[in-house]
Each structure stands twice: as C-alpha cells, then as structure tokens.
C-alpha positions, 0 to 999 in steps of 0.5 A: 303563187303569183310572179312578177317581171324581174326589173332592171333599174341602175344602168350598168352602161355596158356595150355588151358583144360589140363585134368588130374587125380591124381597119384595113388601113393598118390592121391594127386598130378598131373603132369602138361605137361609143366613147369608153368611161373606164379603160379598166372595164374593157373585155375583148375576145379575140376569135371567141378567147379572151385577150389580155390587154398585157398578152405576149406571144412566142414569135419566130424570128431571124436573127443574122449573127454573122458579125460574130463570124471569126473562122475560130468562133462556134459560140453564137449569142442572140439579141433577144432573150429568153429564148422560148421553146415555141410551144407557147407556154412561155418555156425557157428554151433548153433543148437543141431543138429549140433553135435552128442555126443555118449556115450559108456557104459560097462557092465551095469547091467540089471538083475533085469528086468528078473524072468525068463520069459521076454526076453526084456531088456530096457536100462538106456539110449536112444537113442541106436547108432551104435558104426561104423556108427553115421548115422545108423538106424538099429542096429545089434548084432555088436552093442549092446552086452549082456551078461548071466553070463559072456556069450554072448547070441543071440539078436532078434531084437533092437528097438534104439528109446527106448532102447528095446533089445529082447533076443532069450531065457529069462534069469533066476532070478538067472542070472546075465544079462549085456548089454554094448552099445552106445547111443545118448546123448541130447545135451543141447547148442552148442557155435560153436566159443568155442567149448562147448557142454552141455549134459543133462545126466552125463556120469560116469567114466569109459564110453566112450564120443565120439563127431562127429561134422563138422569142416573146412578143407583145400581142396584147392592145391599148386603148386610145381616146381622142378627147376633142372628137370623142373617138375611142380605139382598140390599138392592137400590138401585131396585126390581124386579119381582116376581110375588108378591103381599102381600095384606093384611086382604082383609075377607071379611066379606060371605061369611059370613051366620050358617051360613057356616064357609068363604069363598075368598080373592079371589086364588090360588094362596096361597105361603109368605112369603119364596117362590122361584120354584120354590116349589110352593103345597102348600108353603102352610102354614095359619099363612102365612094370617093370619085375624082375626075381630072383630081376634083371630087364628085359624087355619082347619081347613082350607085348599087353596092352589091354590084359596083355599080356607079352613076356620074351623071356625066359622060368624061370624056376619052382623055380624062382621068376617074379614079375612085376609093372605097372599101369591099368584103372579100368573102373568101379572105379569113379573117379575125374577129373581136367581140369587145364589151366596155363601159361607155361615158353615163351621158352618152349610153344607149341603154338608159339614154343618160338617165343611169336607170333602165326600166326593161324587161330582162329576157334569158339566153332562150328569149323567155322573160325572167320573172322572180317569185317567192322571196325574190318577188317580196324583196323586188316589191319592197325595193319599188314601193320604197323608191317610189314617190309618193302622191306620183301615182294618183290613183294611189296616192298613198303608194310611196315613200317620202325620202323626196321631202328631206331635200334640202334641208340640213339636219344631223346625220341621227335625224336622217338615220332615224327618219330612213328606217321610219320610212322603211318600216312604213312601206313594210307595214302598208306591203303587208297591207297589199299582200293580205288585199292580194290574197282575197283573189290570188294565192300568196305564198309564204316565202313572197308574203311579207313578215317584217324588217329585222337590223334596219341599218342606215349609215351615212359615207364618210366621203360623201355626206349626201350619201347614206347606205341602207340595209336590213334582213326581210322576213318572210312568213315562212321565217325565210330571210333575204337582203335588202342593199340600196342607196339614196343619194342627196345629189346635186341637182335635188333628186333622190336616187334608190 
C-alpha cells in the first residue's frame, strides 16, 4: 500500500477562528482582520454558541402605565407586546406570574393603629416590594419611609409578606403616622398578544403603577463595510462585555514637579487599540499612547507596557497639564468573547495570498498530516497529473496534459467536448503506466491502481462559454469506483484552471 499527502488546491478564502471582543468604545462593534467577500458566509460564536445574525432575546423591561391611572381602572395595557414568559423559549405570557405590577403608594395614613404603645404598623396593601430591586426579598428602610409629624423616624425590622412595619419608638395618640411604600399588586389574567393586565386591587390616583414584564429584543448583529477604507465590522444589537478598557485624558500632571521626565499611568498593562485576546502588551506601540502637554501631542521616548511606564524625554514643569489615553486589560473584568469565521475578498486572502490556489499540506485536530490511500489516492493522482502542464517539468516532460494549448482558439463546443475527454483518457493510460513502474519497488493495491474512466462527461455552462464542467467514474482494479468532479476555465487573462 503506498500514501500520499492529501493536497489542497482551491482557496476557500476562509478566515477560520478569528477571535475577538467587542471595542470598549461602545461595546458593541468588533473589527474584523480583513475585508468580508460575502456577508452571507458569516459565522459568529458567541462565548462558544453560535449567534444568529436575526436572534432576538427576552429583555425584562419597566414600563410606568401611570397615565392609565383613573381611581376606577384595574385594567393596565403594555406597549410592548407579546409579553414573554421570561424562559426564553419565545413563550407567550399566560400565567399571573409572568409579570410583576408594583404599586407606588404616598403618604398613606396609618395613625389611627397607635395609642401611644404600639410600634407596629400594618399597611393596607401587601405584599411590600422593594422600589430598586423587583427580585428583592429583604426590604431596608430605602424602601419603605414612615414618617411622625412630617418627621422621619427609624424602622426595626419589615416583614413584606404581611405588611409589618416595626418602629424603634411607639408613636403618640395625638401623633400624626404616614407611611409611603410599594407593593405587589395581584394580578387577575394576563393576554400576552395584547398586552392587558387585570389587578385585583384599584390603584387611585395619585399612586404610581409601574409593570416590569419579559419582552423580545434584537440581540443578533449586522455587518458594516466601509468601501473607502476597506474596513469591515460586526455591529452588535445589545451590548457585550469586554475586559478592555479606553482610558482617556488620565491628567498626570501632579507627577511632574520641574525635575520629573517620567510618570506611570494609573492602569496596566497598556494594549494596542482595536486588541484580541490573545494579543500580547509588548505588542503596545509608544504612538497607542496618546500624550499631551499644555493640549500639543508628543510621543515618550521611552515606555514599558506591562507596567505603565512612560519616558517624555523632557521634564514639564509644576504648572503644566499632561494627560494621556490609551487602552489596558483589566484581568479580573469577565468578559465576552467571539470566535467569527467569514470569507474574505479573493484579492486580499491570506492563505493563498491572491492566487485562489493553496498548496499545503493539510493536518487534522492532533496535528498529524492527513494522508489519502487507496481509491482516494488514485483519484488525487489523477486530478494532479490532469492539471498539470505539460512540458513544465523538465525532468519529465511528458508528465501533463495539454488543456493549456486550446487557449484562444474558437471552436464549437463539440470540439472542445471531444478534445476534453481525449485528453482524460490519455492521462488515465500514461497513470496506469506510472503505476505498473510503482510496482517494481513498491506494492500498489488494487483499490489505488488505476483501471479505467467510464461516462466520461464534459458539459460546457450555459452562463459562461469559457466554462465547462467534467466528470467520470474511476475504476479501480478491485472494480471499486469513486468521482471525478472538476472544472476548467478559459478565464480572461489566458489561464486555464482545474
């Protein structure tokens, strides 16, 4: 059995793995390496799970519906509809636990529950909620105000679940008590499509209603290309989170006393603007540092990234102004990260550096080199000796086709057809040739030794005329068969591509 190397040979033009996070600016955009050639082959995985360009998400949001406060109303409508159930399955809300209305009440007067020895108040309304925090079990005096005779006094402890408030002191008879605080409304039905929410109690006017309830949000992304500077940028919907950090006009003025040259920046380690995650800070340059003195640019002579270090090579004096801008990685900030895989333009890929063919070796997920045997490898080398020139290698002259010599001229497409498959057949007969030489020093199995072509088909495009398209069936000595798909092109510039 004999192996070869599997080769690749038509550049994909894809940027695989491009890892990123988002710009600290507004952490919403990211800057891709290199200009996209389709927005159609974009694949962008956010923290590891693919993110759909059109992904929406559940948002809880606040809505204040106090408008619709009329002292006989107990039917309340949101804006933003479908409610969602929050367990962001894209559910309609239908339960009376899917939303929360809180009720706002002011100065409600509670002084008829003391005589001058009880330091509990009970509210008319419960379950007390907190008026920051919808989620919040224990409740603080933030949360709940009383007052005695327009003065506020210290709360001991609340008990939300029934309204309980315990004062430190016990009011006096003649004392007038008012408490003002938030509570749960119960909710009656939800209709998730409209938007309507029924309460059990009536809120009057004056009080507050507020409705905190799950809605859809875009959080998918769009793609930006500026055609000028062949920039291309992933523009999230909802921001993300970033460890890196824009820090601008740091004013280090008080460093500098007259005899000074240098000063360290409040944060490190510095970054280059526009950093992955894996970028390194010794690849800082000393212009990502913005410096200014008295308002005039100046770069440092010196600088150490990891430690903040800068140089200005003159001493400013007591009275002047420095600042300076640059970005750092804060290592203990969590932040998001993006793994984007996209085509980039032919002319400007890195892999095949513009010439849409990359002859490279290709090497699995352990890093060992993929090699191909048997009816693979007789496949592979029949495609190379079929797009190879013939009379480029001169130690082997012969080694080759001659599809380069119908360059220019103009026959019918049968003429073409007839001269395609001629030229197939002919590399078939002189593989076998090599093959029955291979076996003099070398076993050659079977399934990789070469029999013959069988429906030999060469159609040409009905968009393109220099385009023609070429199958047949290899047959191997084992009688296994395997698919042979390619192409050649009659492009423009004179050139013949398999």
């Amino acid at each position: 059995m004999s192996f070869d190397a599997r080769l690749s040979t038509l550049c994909d033009h894809r940027e695989v793995g491009e890892d990123h996070t988002v710009e600290p600016s507004d952490n919403k955009t990211i800057y891709l390496d290199m200009p996209i050639g389709s927005e159609e082959k974009i694949t962008i995985r956010y923290n590891t799970v693919p993110l759909n360009r059109y992904n929406e998400s559940e948002l809880l949001d606040t809505e204040d519906v106090t408008s619709q406060v009329t002292g006989s109303n107990s039917i309340f409508v949101v804006s933003e509809v479908p409610i969602t159930d929050g367990s962001n399955k894209r559910q309609v809300a239908s339960s009376i636990f899917d939303a929360i209305v809180r009720v706002f009440v002011y100065d409600e007067d509670a002084s008829a529950q003391f005589t001058g020895v009880e330091t509990t108040l009970v509210t008319q309304h419960r379950r007390l909620m907190s008026q920051f925090n919808v989620f919040a079990t224990q409740l603080t005096s933030e949360n709940v105000t009383v007052k005695v005779n327009s003065v506020e006094v210290e709360i001991e402890s609340i008990e939300p679940l029934f309204g309980k408030i315990i004062l430190k002191d016990p009011p006096l008879s003649t004392d007038t008590v008012i408490v003002t605080y938030v509570y749960r409304a119960r909710i009656s039905s939800i209709d998730g499509q409209s938007g309507a929410i029924i309460i059990r109690e009536t809120p009057t006017v004056g009080q507050d209603v507020l409705i905190d309830y799950y809605r859809l949000v875009k959080d998918g992304w769009t793609v930006s290309t500026d055609r000028i500077t062949l920039t291309t940028k992933i523009i999230f919907d909802r921001p993300k989170q970033t460890n890196r950090v824009l820090v601008q006009d740091e004013d280090v003025s008080d460093q500098f006393t007259g005899t000074e040259t240098t000063f360290y920046t409040k944060y490190k380690p510095h970054i280059p603007p526009r950093a992955k995650l894996l970028t390194e800070p010794i690849e800082t340059m000393v212009t990502d540092v913005i410096i200014e003195h008295n308002g005039q640019r100046t770069v440092a002579i010196r600088f150490d990234a990891e430690t903040g270090f800068l140089d200005l090579g003159f001493a400013p004096k007591a009275t002047d102004t420095v600042t300076v801008t640059y970005n750092y990685r804060d290592e203990t900030a969590a932040t998001d990260t993006f793994s984007i895989d996209y085509q980039a333009q032919p002319d400007r890929c890195r892999k095949c550096k513009a010439t849409d063919v990359v002859n490279d070796y290709s090497y699995d997920k352990l890093g060992q080199l993929i090699i191909v045997s048997e009816e693979d490898k007789m496949l592979q080398d029949l495609l190379k000796l079929t797009t190879a020139i013939k009379g480029t290698n001169t130690a082997h002259p012969w080694y080759g086709t001659s599809l380069i010599s119908f360059i220019g001229t103009a026959r019918l497409p049968e003429y073409y057809q007839m001269k395609f498959k001629a030229e197939l057949i002919d590399a078939g007969d002189r593989m076998k040739d090599l093959q029955n030489q291979q076996t003099q020093y070398q076993t050659v199995d079977d399934e990789e030794f070469f029999s013959f072509l069988d429906d030999i088909q060469v159609i040409q495009s009905e968009d393109d005329v220099n385009f023609y398209e070429v199958s047949a069936t290899v047959v191997s000595q084992a009688a296994t068969a395997i698919e042979l798909t390619t192409d050649i092109m009659f492009n423009q510039q004179n050139t013949v591509r398999g």
